[in-house]
N, C-alpha and C positions, 0 to 999 in steps of 0.2 A: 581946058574946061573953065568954062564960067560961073559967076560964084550962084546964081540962077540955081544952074545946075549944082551945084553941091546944097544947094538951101533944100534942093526938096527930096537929095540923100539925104539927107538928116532930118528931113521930117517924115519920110519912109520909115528911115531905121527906127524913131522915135514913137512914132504909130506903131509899128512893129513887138516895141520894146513891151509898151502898154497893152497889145492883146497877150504878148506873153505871158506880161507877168498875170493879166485876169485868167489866163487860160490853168495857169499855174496854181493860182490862191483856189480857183474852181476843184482840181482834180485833186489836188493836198486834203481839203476841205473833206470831201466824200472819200477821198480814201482811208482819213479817218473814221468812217460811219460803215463803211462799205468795202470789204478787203478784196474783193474779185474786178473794181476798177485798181490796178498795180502800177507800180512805179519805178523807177531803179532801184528804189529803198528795200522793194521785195526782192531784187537778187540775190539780197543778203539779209533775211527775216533776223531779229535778233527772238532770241529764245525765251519765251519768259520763266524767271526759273522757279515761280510758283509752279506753273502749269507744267513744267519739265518735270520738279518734283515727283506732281502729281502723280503724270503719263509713267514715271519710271516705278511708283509702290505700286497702281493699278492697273499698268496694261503693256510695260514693255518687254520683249521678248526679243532676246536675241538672234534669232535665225527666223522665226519670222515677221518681224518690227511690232509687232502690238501682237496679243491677245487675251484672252480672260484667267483670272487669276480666282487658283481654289479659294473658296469660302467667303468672297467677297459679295456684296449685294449691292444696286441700287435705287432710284426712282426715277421716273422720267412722266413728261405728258403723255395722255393716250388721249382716246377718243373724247370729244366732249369736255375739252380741258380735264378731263379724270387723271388723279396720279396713278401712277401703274408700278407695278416693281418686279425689277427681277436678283434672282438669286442662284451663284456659281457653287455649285457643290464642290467635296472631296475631289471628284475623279476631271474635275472642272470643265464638264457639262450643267447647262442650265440646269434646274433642280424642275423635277418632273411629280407635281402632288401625287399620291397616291400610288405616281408607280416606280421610284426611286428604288424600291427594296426589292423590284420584282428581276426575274433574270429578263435580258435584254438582247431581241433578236437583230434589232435594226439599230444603226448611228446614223447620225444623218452630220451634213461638215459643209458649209458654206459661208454666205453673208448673214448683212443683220435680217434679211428675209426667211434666212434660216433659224438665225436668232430668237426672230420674233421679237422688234422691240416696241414698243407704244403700247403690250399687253402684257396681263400675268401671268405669271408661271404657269396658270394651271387654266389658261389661254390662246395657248401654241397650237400649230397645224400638228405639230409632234405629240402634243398632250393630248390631243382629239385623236389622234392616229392610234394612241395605243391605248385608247378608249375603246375603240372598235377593235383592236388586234388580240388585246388583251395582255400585253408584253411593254416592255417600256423603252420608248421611242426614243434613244440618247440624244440629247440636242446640242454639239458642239459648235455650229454655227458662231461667226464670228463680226460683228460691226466693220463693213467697209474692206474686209477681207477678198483679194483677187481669189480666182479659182487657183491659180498658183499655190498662194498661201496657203489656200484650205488642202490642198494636195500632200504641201509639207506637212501640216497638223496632222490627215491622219494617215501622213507615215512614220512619224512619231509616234503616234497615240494607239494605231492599231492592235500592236501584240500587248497591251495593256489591257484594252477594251474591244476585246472580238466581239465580231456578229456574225451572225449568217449571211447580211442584208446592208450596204451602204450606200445610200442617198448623198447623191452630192449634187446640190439645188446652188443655183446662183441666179441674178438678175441680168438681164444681157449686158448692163453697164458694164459686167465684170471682163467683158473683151479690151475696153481702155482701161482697167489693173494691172490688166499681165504686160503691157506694154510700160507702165511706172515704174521707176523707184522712188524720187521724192515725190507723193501725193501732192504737197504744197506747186508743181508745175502744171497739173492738173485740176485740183482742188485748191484756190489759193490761199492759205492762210491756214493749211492744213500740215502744218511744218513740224511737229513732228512724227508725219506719216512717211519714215524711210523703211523701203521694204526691199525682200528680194524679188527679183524675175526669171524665167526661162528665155534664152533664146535659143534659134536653131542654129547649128554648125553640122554642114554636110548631114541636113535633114535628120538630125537629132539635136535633141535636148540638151542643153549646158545652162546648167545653175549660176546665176551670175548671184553670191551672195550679201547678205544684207550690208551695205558698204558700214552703217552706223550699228554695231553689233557690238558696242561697250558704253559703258555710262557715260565715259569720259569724250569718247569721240561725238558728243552732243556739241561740247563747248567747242569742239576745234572742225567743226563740220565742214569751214572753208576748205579746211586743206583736202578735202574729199569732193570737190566740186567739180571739178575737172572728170573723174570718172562719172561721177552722179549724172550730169549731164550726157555724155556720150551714150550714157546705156539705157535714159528715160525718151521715151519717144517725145513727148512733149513739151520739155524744154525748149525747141526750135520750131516743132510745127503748131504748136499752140500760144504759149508763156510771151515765147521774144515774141512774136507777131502782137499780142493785146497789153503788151507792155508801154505806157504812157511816159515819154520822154522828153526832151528837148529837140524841137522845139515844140511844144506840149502842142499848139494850134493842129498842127500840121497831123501831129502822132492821133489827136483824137478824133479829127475831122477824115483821117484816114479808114479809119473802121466806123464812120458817122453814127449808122446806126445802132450799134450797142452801146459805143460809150454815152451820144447824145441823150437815149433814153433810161440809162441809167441814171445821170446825172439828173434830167429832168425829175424823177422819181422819187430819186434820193429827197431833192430839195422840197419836193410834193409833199411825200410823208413826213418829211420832218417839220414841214409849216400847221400838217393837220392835226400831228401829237402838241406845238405849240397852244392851238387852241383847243385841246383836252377834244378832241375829235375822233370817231370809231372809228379807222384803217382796216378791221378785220374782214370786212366784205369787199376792200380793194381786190377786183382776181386780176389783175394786170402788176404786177409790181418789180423792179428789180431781182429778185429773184425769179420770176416769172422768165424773164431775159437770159438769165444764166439756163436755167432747167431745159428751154428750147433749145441752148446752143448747144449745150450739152448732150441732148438728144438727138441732133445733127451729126455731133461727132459721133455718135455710135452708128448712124445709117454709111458715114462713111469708110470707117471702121469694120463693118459687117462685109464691105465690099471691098476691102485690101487683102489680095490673095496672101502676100506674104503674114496678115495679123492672123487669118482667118486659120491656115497652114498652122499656125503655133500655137494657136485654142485647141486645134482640135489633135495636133502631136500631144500636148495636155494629157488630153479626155483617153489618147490613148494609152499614156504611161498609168493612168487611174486604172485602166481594164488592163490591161500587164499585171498592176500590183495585186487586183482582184486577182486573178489567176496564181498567183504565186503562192496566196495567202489564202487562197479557195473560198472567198466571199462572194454574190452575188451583187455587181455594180448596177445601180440605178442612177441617173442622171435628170436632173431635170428644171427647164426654165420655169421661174418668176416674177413673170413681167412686174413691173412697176404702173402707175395709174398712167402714166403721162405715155408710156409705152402703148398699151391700150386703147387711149383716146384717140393717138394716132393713127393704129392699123383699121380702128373703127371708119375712117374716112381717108385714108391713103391704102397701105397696103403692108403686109408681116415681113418688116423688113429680115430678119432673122430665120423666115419657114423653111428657106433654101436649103441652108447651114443646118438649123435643126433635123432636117432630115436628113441630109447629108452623116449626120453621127450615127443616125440610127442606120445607117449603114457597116457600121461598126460590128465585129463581130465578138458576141457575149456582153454587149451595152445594150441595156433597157432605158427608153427615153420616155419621158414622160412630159410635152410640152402643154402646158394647161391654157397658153396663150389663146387657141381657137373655141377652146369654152371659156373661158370669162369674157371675151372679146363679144361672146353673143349676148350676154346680160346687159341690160336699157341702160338701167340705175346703177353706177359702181360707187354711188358714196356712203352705202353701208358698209362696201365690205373695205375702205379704207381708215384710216384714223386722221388723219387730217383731210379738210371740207377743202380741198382746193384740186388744182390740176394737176400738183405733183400726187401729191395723195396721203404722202409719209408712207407708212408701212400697212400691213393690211391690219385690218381689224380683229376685235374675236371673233364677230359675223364670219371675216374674210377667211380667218385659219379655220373656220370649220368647215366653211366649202369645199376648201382646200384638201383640210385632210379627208373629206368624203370624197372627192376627187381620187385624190392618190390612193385610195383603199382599193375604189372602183377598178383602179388600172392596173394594179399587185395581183388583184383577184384576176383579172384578164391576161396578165401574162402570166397567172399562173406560178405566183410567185411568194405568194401569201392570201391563206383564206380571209 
């Protein structure tokens, strides 16, 4: 070889060297600003152990990784930048004005849609609901809670707090929960969301439990990663695939589209807060990127027999325990805005499956998707002014539980 030839390897490699390193200082850069572009650095989040503290006096539970803790309260945004608050009772159910004292026919056990977060207490689809019932609507709903989780809560919680009547409401998101155990492979930066899952074995249920289900296995969570991963579905079909590595060029130019317009974004907003600029009316933003892919993942999701098989083995062990425990199961979806806006102009990815349950026998389904989906306007009934929407609003939860009254009274279930 002629040295020709070697001068313009090494001015290859050299070229080379220098997009690396810019591609490298670029994606460091925003991955400080922005935790969902990732890096090898997230294969092993270090834990912060304020925020570990925190998680562990208000919301950690060992069997089922978070939930709410009696007597505690607190504030969050709602509509209109308004603060909102909410508050955990004694039996650690949301605290329900007016009708806390009263006896209690219905529980109701899901997500923060069950929750009801962005409003107050006495603001809920459950607080409207037993306005109209006259009984008080228990709200054990949980933040970010798979329908799994909510399955274990109230089989825990049941012979404590009988009903006649149990609701168990989730957002369709909650089909990628029961396939997680660390949320952080899913949600990134959501690291201490270790939870447990169902899977099937010879077409039943097997508890796979919460791998991190002591204080201590926080700090040594490595030696637990080997399982963690084998049992979260998206560790390999999500996580490794949008994980940004060496050679950084190659890894981001790979998935072009999200990482490029993230980063665009990134650097967008943050030149527009430099000069003291309103971003609030941005509707396209980084987040905007994530919400869609995420909502991608649930249409794919909705059509994987084996995911689809394991929601609804779920939904059957819920109508089992009804039976055993001789309460009346109610089931039913809560789409989210960005759900909505879609089926408005594509199509109900989920209508299939939803009916499909309602084929189930002793489950009453109550899918609200094909009524709100007819409403023009849905930014009354959300709390945040954008495409995701945040949570529903007061407007939204009174619909709602006018809604569900409507449909108790038609199955005849409740006047």
């Amino acid at each position: 070889m002629n040295m020709e030839y070697w001068f313009y390897i090494i001015i290859a490699l050299i070229v080379f060297f220098i997009i690396e390193l810019i591609f490298r200082s670029i994606v460091f850069s925003v991955n400080k600003k922005f935790q969902w572009l990732i890096t090898n650095k997230d294969e092993f989040p270090v834990l912060s152990k304020t925020g570990l503290k925190k998680f562990i006096s208000h919301g950690f539970d060992k069997e089922l990784g978070w939930n709410r803790k009696a007597n505690t309260s607190h504030e969050e945004i709602g509509k209109n930048n308004q603060i909102t608050n909410w508050t955990i009772n004694s039996k650690t159910a949301r605290a329900n004005t007016d009708f806390d004292q009263l006896d209690s026919k219905i529980s109701c056990y899901g997500d923060s849609f069950t929750f009801c977060r962005q409003v107050n207490d006495n603001e809920t689809w459950e607080h409207f609901l037993s306005k109209s019932l006259g009984t008080n609507v228990q709200n054990f709903g949980v933040g970010n809670h798979g329908i799994d989780q909510s399955l274990l809560r109230l089989k825990r919680n049941f012979l404590l707090h009988k009903t006649d009547i149990v609701i168990l409401s989730v957002v369709p998101d909650t089909i990628s929960r029961i396939v997680s155990v660390w949320k952080h492979y899913y949600e990134y930066g959501n690291t201490f969301g270790f939870k447990p899952r169902f899977v099937l074995k010879n077409n039943k249920l097997k508890l796979i439990q919460n791998p991190i289900d002591d204080e201590s296995k926080f700090y040594r969570y490595h030696d637990f990663l080997d399982e963690i991963r084998n049992n979260d579905f998206f560790y390999r079909k999500k996580f490794r695939k949008e994980k940004i590595s060496f050679p950084y060029s190659v890894t981001v130019l790979k998935n072009a589209r999200r990482n490029l317009s993230i980063i665009y974004w990134i650097y967008k907003i943050n030149n527009l807060k430099k000069q003291n600029k309103d971003i609030s009316n941005i509707s396209w933003n980084p987040n905007k990127i994530i919400m869609d892919i995420n909502l991608k993942w649930r249409l794919k999701l909705f059509e994987d027999d084996n995911i689809t098989r394991l929601f609804k083995k779920i939904i059957e062990e819920y109508v089992l325990f009804s039976k055993i425990n001789k309460f009346t199961p109610v089931f039913i979806f809560l789409p989210q805005k960005d759900d909505l806006l879609f089926i408005k102009t594509k199509n109900n990815y989920y209508e299939t499956f939803s009916k499909e349950l309602s084929g189930i026998d002793g489950l009453h389904v109550i899918d609200l998707t094909n009524y709100l989906v007819k409403i023009d306007d849905l930014d009354p009934l959300f709390s945040d002014d954008n495409s995701y929407g945040g949570h529903y609003s007061k407007e939204g939860n009174k619909l709602i539980a006018d809604k569900i009254h409507e449909e108790l009274k038609k199955m005849k279930i409740m006047g």
